[in-house]
C-alpha positions in Angstrom: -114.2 -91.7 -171.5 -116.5 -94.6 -172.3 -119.4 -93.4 -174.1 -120.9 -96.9 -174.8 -123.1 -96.3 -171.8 -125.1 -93.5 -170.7 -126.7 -92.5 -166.9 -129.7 -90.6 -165.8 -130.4 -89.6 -162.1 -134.1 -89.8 -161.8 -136.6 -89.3 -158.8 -139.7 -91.0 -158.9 -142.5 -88.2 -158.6 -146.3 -88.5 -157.4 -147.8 -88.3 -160.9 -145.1 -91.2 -161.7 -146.9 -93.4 -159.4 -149.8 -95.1 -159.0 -151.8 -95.6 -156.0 -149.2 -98.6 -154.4 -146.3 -95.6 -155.2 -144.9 -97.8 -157.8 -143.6 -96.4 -160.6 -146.3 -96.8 -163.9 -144.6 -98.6 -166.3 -145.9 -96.4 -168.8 -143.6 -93.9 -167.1 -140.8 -95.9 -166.9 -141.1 -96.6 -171.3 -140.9 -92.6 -171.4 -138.2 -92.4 -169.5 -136.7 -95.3 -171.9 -137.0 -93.4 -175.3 -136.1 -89.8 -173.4 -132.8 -91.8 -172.7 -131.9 -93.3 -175.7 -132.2 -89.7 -177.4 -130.3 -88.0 -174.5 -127.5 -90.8 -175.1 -127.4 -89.9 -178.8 -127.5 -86.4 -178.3 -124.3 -86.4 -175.9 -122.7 -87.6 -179.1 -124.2 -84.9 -180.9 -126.5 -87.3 -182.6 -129.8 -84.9 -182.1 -133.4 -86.0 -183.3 -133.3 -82.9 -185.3 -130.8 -83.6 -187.0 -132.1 -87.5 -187.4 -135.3 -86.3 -189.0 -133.5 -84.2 -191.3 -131.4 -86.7 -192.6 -134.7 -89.0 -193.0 -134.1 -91.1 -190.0 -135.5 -91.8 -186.9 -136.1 -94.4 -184.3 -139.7 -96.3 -183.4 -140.0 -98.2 -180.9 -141.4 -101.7 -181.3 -141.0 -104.3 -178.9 -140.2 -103.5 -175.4 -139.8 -106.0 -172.4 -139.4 -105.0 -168.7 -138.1 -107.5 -165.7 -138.8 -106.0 -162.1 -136.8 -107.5 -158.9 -138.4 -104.6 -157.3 -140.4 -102.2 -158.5 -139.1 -98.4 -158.6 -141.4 -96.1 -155.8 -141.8 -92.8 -155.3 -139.8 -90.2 -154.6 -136.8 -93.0 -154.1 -133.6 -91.7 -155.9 -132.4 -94.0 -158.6 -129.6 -94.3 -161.7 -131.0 -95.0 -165.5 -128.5 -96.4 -167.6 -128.9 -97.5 -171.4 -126.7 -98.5 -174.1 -126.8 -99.8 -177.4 -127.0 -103.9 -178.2 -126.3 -103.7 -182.0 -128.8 -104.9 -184.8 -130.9 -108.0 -184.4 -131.9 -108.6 -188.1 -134.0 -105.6 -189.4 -134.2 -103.6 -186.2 -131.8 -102.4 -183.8 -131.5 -103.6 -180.1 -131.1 -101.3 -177.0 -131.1 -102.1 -173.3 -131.0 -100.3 -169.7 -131.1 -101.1 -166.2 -132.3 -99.4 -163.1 -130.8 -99.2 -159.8 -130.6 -97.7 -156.7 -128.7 -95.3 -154.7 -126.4 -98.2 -153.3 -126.4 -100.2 -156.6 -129.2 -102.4 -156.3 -130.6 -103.5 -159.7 -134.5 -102.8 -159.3 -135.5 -103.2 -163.0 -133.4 -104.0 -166.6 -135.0 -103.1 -170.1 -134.6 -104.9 -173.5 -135.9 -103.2 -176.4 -136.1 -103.2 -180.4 -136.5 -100.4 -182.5 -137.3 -99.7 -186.0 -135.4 -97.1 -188.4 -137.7 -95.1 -190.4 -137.6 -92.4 -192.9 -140.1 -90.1 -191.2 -141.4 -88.4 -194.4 -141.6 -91.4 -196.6 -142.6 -94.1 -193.8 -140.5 -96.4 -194.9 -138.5 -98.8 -193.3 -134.8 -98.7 -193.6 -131.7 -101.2 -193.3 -129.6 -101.3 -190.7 -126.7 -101.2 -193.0 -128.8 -97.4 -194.3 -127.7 -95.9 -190.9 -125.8 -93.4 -191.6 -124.3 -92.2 -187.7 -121.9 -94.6 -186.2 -122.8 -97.4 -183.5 -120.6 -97.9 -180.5 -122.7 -101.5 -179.1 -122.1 -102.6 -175.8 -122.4 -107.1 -175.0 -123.7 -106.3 -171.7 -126.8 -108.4 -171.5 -130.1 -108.0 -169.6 -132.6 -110.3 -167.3 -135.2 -108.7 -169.3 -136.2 -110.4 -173.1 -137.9 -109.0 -176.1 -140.4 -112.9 -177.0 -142.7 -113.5 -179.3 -146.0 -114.4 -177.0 -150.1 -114.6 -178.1 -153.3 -114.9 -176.0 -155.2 -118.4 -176.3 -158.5 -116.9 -175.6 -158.9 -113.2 -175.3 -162.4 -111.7 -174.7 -163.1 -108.5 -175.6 -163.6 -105.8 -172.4 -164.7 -102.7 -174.4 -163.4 -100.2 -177.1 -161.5 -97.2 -176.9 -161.4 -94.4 -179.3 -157.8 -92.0 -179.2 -158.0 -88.7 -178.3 -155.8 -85.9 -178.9 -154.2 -86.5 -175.5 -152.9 -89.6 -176.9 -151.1 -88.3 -179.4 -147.2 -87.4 -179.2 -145.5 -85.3 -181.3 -144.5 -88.1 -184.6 -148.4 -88.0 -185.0 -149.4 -91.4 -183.5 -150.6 -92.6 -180.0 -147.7 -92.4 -177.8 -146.4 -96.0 -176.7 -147.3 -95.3 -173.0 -150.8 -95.2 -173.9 -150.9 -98.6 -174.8 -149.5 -99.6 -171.4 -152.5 -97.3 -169.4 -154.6 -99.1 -171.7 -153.8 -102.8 -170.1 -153.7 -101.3 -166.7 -157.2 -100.3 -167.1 -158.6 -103.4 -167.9 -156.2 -106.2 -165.9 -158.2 -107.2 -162.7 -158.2 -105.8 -159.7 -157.0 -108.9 -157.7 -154.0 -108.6 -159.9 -153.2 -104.9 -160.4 -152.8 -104.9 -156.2 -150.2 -106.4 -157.0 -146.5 -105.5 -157.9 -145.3 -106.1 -161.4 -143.0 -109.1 -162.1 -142.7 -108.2 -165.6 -144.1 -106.8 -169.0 -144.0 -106.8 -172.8 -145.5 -105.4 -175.0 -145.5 -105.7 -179.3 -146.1 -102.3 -181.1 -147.9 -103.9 -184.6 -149.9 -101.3 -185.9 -149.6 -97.5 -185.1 -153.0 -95.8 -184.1 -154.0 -92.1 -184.9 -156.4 -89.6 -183.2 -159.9 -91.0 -184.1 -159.4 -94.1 -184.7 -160.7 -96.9 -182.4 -160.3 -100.4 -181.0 -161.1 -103.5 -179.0 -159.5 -104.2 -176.1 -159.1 -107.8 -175.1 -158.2 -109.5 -172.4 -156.7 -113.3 -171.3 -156.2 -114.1 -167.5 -154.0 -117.4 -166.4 -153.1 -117.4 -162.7 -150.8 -114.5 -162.7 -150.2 -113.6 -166.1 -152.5 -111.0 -168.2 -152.7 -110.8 -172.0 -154.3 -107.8 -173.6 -154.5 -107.4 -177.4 -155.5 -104.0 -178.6 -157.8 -105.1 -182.5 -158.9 -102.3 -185.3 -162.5 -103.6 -186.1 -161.1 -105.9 -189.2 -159.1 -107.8 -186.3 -156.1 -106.0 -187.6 -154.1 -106.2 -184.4 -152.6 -102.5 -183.4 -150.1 -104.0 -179.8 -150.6 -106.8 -177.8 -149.3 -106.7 -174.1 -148.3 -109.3 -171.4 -148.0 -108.4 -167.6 -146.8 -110.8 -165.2 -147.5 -110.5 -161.0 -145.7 -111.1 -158.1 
């Protein structure tokens, strides 16, 4: 059997959704890293056992392409596999589709290693488990991309709702974050696609700016400590 690839049946529930019944893209980044550690585990590869040997995955750069967003309570296949190393960090990718094979939405994502009770960063040559990469490639890109002239909305200040269980503010947050503040003429609309750039991790208690950057169709939100440290800067693109 070829375990380069791994599939998830998912269903697209209310609290998935938001008020068009698309799927939050928030939701859709979950269902991302739930994968990825479901497809390690069914090589017996468990986070557990990851932490233990002072090694685990973050997740910093993430880029979604929609041809049509996932809605509710619409059945649909999840499938992720591994793209190898790009540099420091380690590359893995997923697409979406529906019941008849359709491909609604493809993934392409970057991860860190980390030695969760050191913090530091390892090598990809460090990794201790084996790799089994896949060359299938995706629509959706992990860029490099910066606001011209962001203006700041307001601040926000994390709660213990935010935090997941490494400690941090889980990554969806940052994506609820953007949706909050893009403009209503342009959150009507349907996703094309979105990007975002973990920088800077965020704890309970801290706070920061929120800033926004509009062109046509195209929103940039940068999330800045109050040094102008930037913590994740976002890009959302509409139909």
């Amino acid at each position: 059997m070829d375990n380069r690839k791994f599939t998830v049946e998912y269903i697209p529930e209310f609290a998935d959704c938001d008020k068009k019944y698309d799927i939050r893209p928030q939701v859709l980044l979950a269902w991302c890293a739930e994968l990825a550690g479901n497809h390690l585990r069914s090589r017996n590869i468990t986070r557990e056992q990851m932490w233990q040997d002072g090694q685990v995955f973050l997740l910093t750069r993430a880029a979604i392409h929609f041809n049509k967003v996932p809605y509710y309570n619409n059945k649909l296949y999840m499938t992720t596999w591994e793209g190898g190393t790009k540099g420091s960090q380690f590359t893995r990718r997923y697409d979406v589709r529906d019941t008849d094979g359709n491909l609604l939405c493809d993934v392409d994502t970057m991860w860190a290693l980390v030695n969760p009770h050191s913090h530091k960063i390892c090598r990809p040559s460090e990794y201790i488990y084996e790799q089994i990469p896949c060359e299938e490639k995706v629509t959706a890109q992990v860029i490099k991309f910066k606001a011209e002239n962001p203006q700041k909305v307001k601040d926000y200040t994390f709660v213990y709702s935010d935090i997941d269980p490494n400690g941090h503010v889980n990554n969806g947050v940052y994506l609820k974050l953007m949706s909050d503040i893009i403009p209503e003429e342009l959150i009507e609309k349907h996703y094309k696609t979105v990007r975002i750039n973990f920088i800077h991790e965020c704890r309970q208690g801290e706070t920061i700016g929120l800033y926004l950057d509009v062109k046509e169709n195209i929103c940039m939100v940068e999330g800045r400590f109050s040094d102008g440290k930037v913590s994740f800067e976002a890009q959302a693109e509409f139909d």
